[in-house]
N, C-alpha and C positions, 0 to 999 in steps of 0.2 A: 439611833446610833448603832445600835447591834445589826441592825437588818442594811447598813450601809456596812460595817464589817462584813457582816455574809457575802454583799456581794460586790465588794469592791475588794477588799485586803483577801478573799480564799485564794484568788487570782496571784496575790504575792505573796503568798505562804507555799503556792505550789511555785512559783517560781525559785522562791526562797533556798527551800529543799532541793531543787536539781542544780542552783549555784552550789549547794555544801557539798552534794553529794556525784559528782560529776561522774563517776566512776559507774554508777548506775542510770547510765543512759538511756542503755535498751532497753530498761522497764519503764519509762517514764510513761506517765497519764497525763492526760490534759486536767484542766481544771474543771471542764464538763465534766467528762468521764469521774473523778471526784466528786461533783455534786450528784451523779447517778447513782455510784456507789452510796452516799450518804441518804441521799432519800428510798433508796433500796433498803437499808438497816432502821431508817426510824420505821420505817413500817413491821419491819421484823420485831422492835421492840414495842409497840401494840400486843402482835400476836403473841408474844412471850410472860407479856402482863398479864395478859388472859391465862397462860398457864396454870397458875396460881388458886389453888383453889379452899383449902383450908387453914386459915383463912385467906379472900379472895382481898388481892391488893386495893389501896385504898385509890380511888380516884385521880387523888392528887400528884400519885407517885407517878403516874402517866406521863401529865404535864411538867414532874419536874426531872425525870431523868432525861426527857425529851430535850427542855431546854439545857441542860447540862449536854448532851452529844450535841445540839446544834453549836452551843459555845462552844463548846473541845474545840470546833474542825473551824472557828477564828485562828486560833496559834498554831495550830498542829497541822500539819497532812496526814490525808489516810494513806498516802505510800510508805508512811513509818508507822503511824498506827492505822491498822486494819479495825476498820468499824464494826466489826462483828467483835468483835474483842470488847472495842469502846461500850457500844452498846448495852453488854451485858454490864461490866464496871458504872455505867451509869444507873442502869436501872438497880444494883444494889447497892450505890453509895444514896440515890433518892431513897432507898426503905430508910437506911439509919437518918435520912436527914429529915423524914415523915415519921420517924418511929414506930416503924413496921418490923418488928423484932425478929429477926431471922439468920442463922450464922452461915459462914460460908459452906458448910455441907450441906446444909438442907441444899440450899439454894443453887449448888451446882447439881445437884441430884436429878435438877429439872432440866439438866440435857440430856445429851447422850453419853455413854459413859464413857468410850475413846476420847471426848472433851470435858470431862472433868476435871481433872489433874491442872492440864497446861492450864484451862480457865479459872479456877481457883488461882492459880500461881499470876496471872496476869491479873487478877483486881486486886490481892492483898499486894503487888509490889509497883500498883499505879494510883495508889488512893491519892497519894500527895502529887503525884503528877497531875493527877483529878483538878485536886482546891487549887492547884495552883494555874491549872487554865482558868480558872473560873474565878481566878481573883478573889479567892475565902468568900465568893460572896453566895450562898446558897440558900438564900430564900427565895421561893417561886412564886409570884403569886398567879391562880393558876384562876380559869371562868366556870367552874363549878360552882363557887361560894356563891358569887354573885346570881348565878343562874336559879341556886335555892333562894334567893332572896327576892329574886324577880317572881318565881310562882308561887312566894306566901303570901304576895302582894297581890295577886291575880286572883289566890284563891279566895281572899277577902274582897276583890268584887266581882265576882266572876262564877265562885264556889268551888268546892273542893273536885268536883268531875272535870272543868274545863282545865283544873291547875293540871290533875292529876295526866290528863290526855295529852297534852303538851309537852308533860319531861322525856320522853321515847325520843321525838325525831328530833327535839332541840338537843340533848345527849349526845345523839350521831352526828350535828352539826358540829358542835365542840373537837369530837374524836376528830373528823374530817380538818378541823380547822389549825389543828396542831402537827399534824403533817404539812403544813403549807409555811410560810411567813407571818403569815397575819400576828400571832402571839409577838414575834418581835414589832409590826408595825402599831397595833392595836390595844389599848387597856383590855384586862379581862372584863372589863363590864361592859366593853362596847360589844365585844366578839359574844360574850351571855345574852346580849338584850338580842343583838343578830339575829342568836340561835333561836331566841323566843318567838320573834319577827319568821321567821323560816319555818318552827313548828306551827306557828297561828295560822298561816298560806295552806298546810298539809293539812293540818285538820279542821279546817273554813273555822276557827274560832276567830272572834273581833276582838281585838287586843286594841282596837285605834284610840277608844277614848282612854286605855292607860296610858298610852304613848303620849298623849299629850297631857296627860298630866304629869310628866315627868318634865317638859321643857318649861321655861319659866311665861316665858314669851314665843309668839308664830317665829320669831328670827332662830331663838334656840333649838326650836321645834323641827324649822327644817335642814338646819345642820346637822341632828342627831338623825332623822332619816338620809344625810346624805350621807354620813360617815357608814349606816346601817347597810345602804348599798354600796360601797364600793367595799366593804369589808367579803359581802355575799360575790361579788365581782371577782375580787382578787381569789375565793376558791374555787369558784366558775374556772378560771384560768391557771391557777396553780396547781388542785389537787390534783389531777388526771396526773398520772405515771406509768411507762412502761420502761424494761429493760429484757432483752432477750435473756435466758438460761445461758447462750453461746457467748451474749458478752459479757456475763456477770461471770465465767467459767473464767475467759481471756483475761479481765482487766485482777481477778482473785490472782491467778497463774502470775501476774506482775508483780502486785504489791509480794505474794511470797515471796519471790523470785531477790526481791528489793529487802527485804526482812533477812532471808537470810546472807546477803551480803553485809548488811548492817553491824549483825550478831558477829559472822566474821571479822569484820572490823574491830569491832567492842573486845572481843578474844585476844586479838593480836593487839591491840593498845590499850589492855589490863594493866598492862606489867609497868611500861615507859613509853608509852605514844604520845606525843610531845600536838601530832597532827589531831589524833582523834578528842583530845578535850581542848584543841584552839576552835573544833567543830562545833561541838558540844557550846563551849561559849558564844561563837560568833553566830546561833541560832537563836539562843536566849537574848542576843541583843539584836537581834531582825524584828525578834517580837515585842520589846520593848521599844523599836524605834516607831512599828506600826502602831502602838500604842498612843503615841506622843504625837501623831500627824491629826493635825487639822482637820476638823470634818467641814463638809462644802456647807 
């Protein structure tokens, strides 16, 4: 269901937005250009996890401020909200929902200091904006767990060296695989077993006879290798990404350009804009109508 939102409803959430907002024309982005943006900033919120160093974020905050920014950009546009923003808001609304104790100075301290200030100001006055794309529902469950429970199981027949050689490149398949779809097509234990399946190929270890002992029956057996490869297929074909410097400079240049006409707007119907909260409302019921549609 969510990975049909991703790519069927972004399409009318950017449509959405340039009905409300007509008056910002000449900034408008395609809805490509917004999934290039988006997958531009989950990558950025990797490299920013890494920042993190005493103590170093826990694994799990990876996977679930990730899936919090892929949900956002279901309701939202990045032409109102700029994913650089999003992203950081997400990656510290996952530490308090991991309970990774950290308050908002530390943790702006980890940019640059020209963007502390406004970044601070933009997650403390979007949190609720946060739960409420997200439908208060914030549990992640993310393919770490599973992935330690697959090499305890290995290491008890296998031994502790082949377990131990394994969690490196199965790790990086993980990281690789949460920049893609897969997490909304795939359980974590399919996308963990994958990973296992993809580090056992790198480091010529035989994992075949635990693979079948995980299916009940040959029918099970080759369904679970079938799901294994097209999961490795779909990041064969999804992870790869590029975006020039020249068009991530152009399509940033818009959305500001779109931010601050908004801001102006909100200024001028503070007071008595009768227009700018029929806006306001007639977006929150765009998104509740997407809600309520039928999936194929």
């Amino acid at each position: 269901k969510q990975w049909y939102q991703r790519r069927v409803r972004g399409s009318k959430v950017n449509q959405n937005f340039k009905n409300l907002y007509p008056e910002c024309a000449e900034f408008f982005i395609s809805t490509e250009d917004e999934r290039l943006l988006c997958r531009k900033f989950e990558r950025e919120l990797l490299r920013f996890c890494n920042v993190f160093e005493e103590p170093p974020l826990f694994r799990s905050i990876k996977c679930t401020a990730m899936n919090f920014l892929k949900r956002f950009y279901l309701k939202h546009s990045a032409m109102e909200f700029y994913p650089q923003n999003v992203m950081l808001l997400c990656v510290y609304f996952a530490c308090k929902v991991d309970e990774y104790t950290i308050g908002i100075d530390k943790f702006v301290s980890m940019l640059e200091e020209s963007l502390q200030f406004e970044t601070g100001s933009f997650i403390l006055s979007n949190e609720f904006l946060l739960m409420e794309a997200l439908d208060y529902s914030l549990t992640v469950y993310n393919s770490y767990r599973p992935l330690d429970g697959f090499l305890f199981e290995v290491r008890d027949r296998l031994g502790k060296e082949s377990s131990d050689c394994l969690r490196k490149h199965a790790l990086s398949f993980i990281n690789d695989a949460i920049l893609t779809d897969a997490p909304l097509l795939y359980s974590p234990s399919q996308i963990a077993l994958s990973a296992l399946v993809y580090s056992s190929e790198q480091n010529k270890v035989d994992i075949s006879s635990y693979l079948k002992s995980l299916a009940h029956d040959v029918t099970t057996h080759s369904k679970l290798l079938n799901t294994i490869n097209k999961i490795r297929e779909h990041l064969q074909h999804n992870y790869k990404f590029q975006i020039s410097s020249s068009k991530l400079k152009e399509l940033e240049a818009k959305c500001n350009s779109i931010s601050k006409s908004l801001e102006s707007d909100g200024e001028e119907g503070s007071s008595n804009d009768e227009k700018h909260g029929e806006r306001i409302t007639k977006r929150r019921k765009t998104v509740d109508e997407m809600e309520t549609e039928p999936l194929p």
